[in-house]
N, C-alpha and C positions, 0 to 999 in steps of 0.2 A: 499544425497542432496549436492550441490556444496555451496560454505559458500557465493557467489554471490546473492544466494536467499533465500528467508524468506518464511516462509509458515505465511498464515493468519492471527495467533495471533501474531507471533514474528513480521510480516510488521506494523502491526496495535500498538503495544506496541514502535515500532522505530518511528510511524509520532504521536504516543499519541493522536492515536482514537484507540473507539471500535471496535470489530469485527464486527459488526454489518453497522458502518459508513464505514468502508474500502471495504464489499462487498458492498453493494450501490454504491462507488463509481466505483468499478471493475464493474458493474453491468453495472453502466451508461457510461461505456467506460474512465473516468476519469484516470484512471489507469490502464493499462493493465497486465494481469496476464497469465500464463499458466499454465496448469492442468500437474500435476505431473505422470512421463512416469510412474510409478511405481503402483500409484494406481490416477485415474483420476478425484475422487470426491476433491482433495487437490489441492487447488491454490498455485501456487508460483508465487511470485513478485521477479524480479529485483533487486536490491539493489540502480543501476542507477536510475531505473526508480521511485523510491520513494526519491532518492537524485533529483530529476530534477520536481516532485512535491513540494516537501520543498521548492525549491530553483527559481521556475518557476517565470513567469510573477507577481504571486501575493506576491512574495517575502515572502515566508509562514517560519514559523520557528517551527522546531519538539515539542517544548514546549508551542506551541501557540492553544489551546485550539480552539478557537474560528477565524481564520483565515481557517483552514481547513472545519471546522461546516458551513462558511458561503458556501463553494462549492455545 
């Protein structure tokens, strides 16, 4: 895995949601992810792409609990 991307828990413990809130969001298209060539049931996130959610229109911050929860 290139250190560019995070699998599921490690994205979701970097924006400090659950696994559970982070697929929902990959789910809803919020975030986009790609299945890993290797084995395909494993999402991988960008590292961009979860720095450009943090940091987006709603100006979110990784320790902010409840600015991500309102998505």
């Amino acid at each position: 895995m290139l250190a560019e991307h995070l699998t599921l828990l490690e994205a979701a413990r970097y924006l400090g949601v659950s696994r559970a809130k982070l697929s929902r969001l990959a789910k809803e298209g919020v975030v986009v992810f790609r299945p890993n060539p290797l084995d395909r049931r494993v999402k991988l996130f960008r590292v961009d792409d979860l720095d450009e959610l943090l940091i987006g229109p709603r100006r979110l911050h990784p320790a902010s609990h409840r600015s991500i929860a309102a998505l």
